[in-house]
C-alpha positions as a LaTeX table, in Angstrom:
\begin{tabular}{lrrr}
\hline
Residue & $x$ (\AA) & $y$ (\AA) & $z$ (\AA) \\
\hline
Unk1 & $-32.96$ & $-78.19$ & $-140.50$ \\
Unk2 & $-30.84$ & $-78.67$ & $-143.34$ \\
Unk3 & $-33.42$ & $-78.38$ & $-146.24$ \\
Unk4 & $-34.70$ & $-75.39$ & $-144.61$ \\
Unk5 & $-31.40$ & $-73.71$ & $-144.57$ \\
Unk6 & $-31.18$ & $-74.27$ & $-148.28$ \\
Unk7 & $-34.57$ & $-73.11$ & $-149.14$ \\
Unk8 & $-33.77$ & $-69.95$ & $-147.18$ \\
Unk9 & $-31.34$ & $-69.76$ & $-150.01$ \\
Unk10 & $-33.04$ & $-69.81$ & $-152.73$ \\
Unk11 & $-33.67$ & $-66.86$ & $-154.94$ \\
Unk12 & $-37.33$ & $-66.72$ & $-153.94$ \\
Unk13 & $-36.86$ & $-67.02$ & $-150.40$ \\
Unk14 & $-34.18$ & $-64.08$ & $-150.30$ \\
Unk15 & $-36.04$ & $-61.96$ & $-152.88$ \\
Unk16 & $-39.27$ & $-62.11$ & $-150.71$ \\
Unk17 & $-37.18$ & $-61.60$ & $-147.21$ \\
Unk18 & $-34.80$ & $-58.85$ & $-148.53$ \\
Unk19 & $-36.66$ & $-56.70$ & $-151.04$ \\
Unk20 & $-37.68$ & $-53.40$ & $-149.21$ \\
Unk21 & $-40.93$ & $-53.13$ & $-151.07$ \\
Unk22 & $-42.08$ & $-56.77$ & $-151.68$ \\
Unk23 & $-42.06$ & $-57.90$ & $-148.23$ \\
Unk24 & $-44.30$ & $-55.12$ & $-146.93$ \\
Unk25 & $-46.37$ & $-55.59$ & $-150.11$ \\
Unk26 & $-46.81$ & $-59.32$ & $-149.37$ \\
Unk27 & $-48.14$ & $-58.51$ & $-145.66$ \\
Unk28 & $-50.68$ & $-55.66$ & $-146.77$ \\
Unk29 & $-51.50$ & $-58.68$ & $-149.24$ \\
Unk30 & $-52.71$ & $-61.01$ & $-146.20$ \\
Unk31 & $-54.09$ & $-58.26$ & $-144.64$ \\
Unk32 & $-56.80$ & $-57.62$ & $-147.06$ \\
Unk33 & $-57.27$ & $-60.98$ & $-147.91$ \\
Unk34 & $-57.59$ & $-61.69$ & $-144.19$ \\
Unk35 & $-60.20$ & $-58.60$ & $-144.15$ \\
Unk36 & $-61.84$ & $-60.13$ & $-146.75$ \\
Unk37 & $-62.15$ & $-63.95$ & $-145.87$ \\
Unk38 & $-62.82$ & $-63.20$ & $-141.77$ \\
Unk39 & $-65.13$ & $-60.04$ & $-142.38$ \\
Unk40 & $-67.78$ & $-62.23$ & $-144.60$ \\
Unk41 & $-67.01$ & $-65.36$ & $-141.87$ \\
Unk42 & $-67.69$ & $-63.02$ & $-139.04$ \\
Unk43 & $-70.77$ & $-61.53$ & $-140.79$ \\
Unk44 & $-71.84$ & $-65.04$ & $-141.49$ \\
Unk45 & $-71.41$ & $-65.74$ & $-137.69$ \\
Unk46 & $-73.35$ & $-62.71$ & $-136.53$ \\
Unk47 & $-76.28$ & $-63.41$ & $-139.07$ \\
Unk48 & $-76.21$ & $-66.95$ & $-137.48$ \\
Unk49 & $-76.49$ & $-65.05$ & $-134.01$ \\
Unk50 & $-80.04$ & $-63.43$ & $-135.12$ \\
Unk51 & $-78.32$ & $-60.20$ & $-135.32$ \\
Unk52 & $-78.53$ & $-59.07$ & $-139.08$ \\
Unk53 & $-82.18$ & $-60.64$ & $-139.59$ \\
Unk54 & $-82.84$ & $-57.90$ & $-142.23$ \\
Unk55 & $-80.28$ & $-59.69$ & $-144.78$ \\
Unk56 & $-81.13$ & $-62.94$ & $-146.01$ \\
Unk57 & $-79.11$ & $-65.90$ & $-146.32$ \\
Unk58 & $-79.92$ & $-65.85$ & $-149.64$ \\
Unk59 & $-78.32$ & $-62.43$ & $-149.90$ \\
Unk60 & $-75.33$ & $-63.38$ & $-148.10$ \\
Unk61 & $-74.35$ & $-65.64$ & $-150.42$ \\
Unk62 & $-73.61$ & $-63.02$ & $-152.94$ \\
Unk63 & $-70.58$ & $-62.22$ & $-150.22$ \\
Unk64 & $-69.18$ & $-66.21$ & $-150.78$ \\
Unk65 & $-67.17$ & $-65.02$ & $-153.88$ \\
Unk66 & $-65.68$ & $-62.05$ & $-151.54$ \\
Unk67 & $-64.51$ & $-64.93$ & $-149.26$ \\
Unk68 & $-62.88$ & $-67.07$ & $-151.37$ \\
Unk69 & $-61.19$ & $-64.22$ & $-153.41$ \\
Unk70 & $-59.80$ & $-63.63$ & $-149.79$ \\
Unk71 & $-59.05$ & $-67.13$ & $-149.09$ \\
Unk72 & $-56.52$ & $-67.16$ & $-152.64$ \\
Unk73 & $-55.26$ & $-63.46$ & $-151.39$ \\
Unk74 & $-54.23$ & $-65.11$ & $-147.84$ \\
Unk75 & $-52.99$ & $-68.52$ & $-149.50$ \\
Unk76 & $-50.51$ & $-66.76$ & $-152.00$ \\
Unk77 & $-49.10$ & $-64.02$ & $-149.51$ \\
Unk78 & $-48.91$ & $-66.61$ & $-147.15$ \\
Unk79 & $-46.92$ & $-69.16$ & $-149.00$ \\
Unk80 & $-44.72$ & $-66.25$ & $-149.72$ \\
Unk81 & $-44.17$ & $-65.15$ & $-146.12$ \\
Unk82 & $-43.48$ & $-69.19$ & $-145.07$ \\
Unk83 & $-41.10$ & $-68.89$ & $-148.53$ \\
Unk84 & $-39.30$ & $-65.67$ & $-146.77$ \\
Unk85 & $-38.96$ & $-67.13$ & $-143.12$ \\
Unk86 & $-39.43$ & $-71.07$ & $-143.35$ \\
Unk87 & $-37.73$ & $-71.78$ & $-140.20$ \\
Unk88 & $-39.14$ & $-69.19$ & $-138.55$ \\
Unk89 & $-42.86$ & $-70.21$ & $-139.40$ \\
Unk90 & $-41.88$ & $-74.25$ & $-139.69$ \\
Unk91 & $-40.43$ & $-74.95$ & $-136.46$ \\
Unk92 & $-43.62$ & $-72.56$ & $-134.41$ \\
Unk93 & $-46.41$ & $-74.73$ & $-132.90$ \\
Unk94 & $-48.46$ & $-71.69$ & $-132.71$ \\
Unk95 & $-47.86$ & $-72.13$ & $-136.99$ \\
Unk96 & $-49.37$ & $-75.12$ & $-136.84$ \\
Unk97 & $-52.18$ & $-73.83$ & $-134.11$ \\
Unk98 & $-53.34$ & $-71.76$ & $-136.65$ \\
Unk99 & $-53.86$ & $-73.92$ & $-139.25$ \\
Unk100 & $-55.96$ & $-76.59$ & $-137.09$ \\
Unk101 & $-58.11$ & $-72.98$ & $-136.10$ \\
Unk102 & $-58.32$ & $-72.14$ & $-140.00$ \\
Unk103 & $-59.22$ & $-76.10$ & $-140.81$ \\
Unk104 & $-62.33$ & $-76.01$ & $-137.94$ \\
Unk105 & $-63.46$ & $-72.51$ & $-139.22$ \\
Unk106 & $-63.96$ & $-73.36$ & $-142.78$ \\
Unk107 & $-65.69$ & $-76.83$ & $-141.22$ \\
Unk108 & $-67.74$ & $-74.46$ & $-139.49$ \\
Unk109 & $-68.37$ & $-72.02$ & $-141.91$ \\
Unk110 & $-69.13$ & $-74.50$ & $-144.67$ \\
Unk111 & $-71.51$ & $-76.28$ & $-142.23$ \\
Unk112 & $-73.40$ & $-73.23$ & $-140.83$ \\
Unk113 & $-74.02$ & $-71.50$ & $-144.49$ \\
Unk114 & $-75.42$ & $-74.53$ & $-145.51$ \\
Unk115 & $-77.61$ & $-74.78$ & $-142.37$ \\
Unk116 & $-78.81$ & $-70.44$ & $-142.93$ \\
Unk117 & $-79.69$ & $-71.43$ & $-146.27$ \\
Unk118 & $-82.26$ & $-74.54$ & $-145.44$ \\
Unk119 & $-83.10$ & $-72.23$ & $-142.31$ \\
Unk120 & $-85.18$ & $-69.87$ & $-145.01$ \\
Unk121 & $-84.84$ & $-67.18$ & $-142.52$ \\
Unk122 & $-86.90$ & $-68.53$ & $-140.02$ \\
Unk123 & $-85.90$ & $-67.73$ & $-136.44$ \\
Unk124 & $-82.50$ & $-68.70$ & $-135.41$ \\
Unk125 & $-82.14$ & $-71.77$ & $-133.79$ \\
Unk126 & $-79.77$ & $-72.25$ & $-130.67$ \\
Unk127 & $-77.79$ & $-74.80$ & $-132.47$ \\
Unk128 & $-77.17$ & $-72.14$ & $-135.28$ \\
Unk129 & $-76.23$ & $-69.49$ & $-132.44$ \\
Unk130 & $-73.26$ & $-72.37$ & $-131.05$ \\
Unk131 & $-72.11$ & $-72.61$ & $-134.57$ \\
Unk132 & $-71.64$ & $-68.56$ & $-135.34$ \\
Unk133 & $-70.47$ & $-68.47$ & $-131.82$ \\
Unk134 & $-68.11$ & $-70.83$ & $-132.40$ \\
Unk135 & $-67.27$ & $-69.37$ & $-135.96$ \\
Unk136 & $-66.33$ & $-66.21$ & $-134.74$ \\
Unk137 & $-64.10$ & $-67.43$ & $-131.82$ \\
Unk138 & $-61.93$ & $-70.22$ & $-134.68$ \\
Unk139 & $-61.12$ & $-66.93$ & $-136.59$ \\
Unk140 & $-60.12$ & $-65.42$ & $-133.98$ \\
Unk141 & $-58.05$ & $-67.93$ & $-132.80$ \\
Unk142 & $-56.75$ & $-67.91$ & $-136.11$ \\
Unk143 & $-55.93$ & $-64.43$ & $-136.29$ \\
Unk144 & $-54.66$ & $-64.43$ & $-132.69$ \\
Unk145 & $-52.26$ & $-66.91$ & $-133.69$ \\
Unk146 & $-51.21$ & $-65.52$ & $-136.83$ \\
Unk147 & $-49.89$ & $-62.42$ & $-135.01$ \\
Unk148 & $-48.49$ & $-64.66$ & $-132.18$ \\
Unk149 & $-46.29$ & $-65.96$ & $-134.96$ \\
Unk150 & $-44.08$ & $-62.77$ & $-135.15$ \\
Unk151 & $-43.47$ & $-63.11$ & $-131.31$ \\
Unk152 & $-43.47$ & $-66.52$ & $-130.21$ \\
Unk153 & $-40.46$ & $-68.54$ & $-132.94$ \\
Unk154 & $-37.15$ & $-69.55$ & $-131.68$ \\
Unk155 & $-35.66$ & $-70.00$ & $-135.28$ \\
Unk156 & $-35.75$ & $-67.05$ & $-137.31$ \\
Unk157 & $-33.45$ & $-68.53$ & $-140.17$ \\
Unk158 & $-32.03$ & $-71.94$ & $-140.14$ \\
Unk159 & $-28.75$ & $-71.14$ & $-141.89$ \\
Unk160 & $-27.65$ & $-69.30$ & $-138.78$ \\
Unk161 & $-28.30$ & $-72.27$ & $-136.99$ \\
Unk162 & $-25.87$ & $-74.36$ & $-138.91$ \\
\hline
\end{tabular}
């Protein structure tokens, strides 16, 4: 608890927490980047469901660039809000929830684009409707448990704990 109590200190870790306007800016930050990296996944998932049959796979991976640029948006506001509230994120479980979500989704989402692609837009197979199925409910795990993590910590900041 110690080392998080000093990083709390640190110039980055109060500028993020403290500044009136970087904060907010840092959460509208994940927010689109979130928008960005889920919206293409849950596409992905509902093109895997037969629903979208008029867009190829082909097509869809113009979107992949869209998804990762959302990916580095969510990865660099994130490491800033874990900078701002270590303790608080650190000492969660549902913290760490939502990272084994996030790991299984990109499995997933990896795994079924790969498995559109060799499709060639032939019918949908069941196995491909499990995978988008499953898709869509790791991100939303994901997401679930990312707002879960402004309700559920016991720690806010560590130095208040020492």
């Amino acid at each position: 608890m110690e080392w998080l109590a000093w990083f709390e200190n640190t110039s980055l870790s109060i500028w993020t927490r403290e500044s009136p306007l970087v904060f907010p800016t840092i959460l509208i930050a994940h927010a689109l980047g979130m928008g960005a990296l889920v919206g293409v996944n849950v596409f992905l998932g509902l093109r895997a469901f037969g629903f979208v049959r008029s867009v190829s796979a082909a097509t869809m991976e113009r979107f992949v660039p869209i998804m990762w640029l959302g990916f580095v948006a969510c990865l660099g506001s994130g490491l800033l809000l874990l900078a701002a509230y270590p303790a608080k994120a650190l000492t969660n479980g549902v913290f760490y929830m939502k990272f084994i979500f996030m790991a299984a989704a990109f499995a997933v989402s990896l795994r079924l684009r790969r498995r559109l692609v060799q499709a060639n837009d032939q019918v949908v197979a069941g196995s491909l409707r499990t995978s988008g199925a499953m898709l869509l409910l790791l991100w939303a795990g994901v997401i679930t448990a990312g707002r879960f993590l402004a309700y559920t910590h016991t720690v806010l900041l560590a130095s208040h704990l020492i």
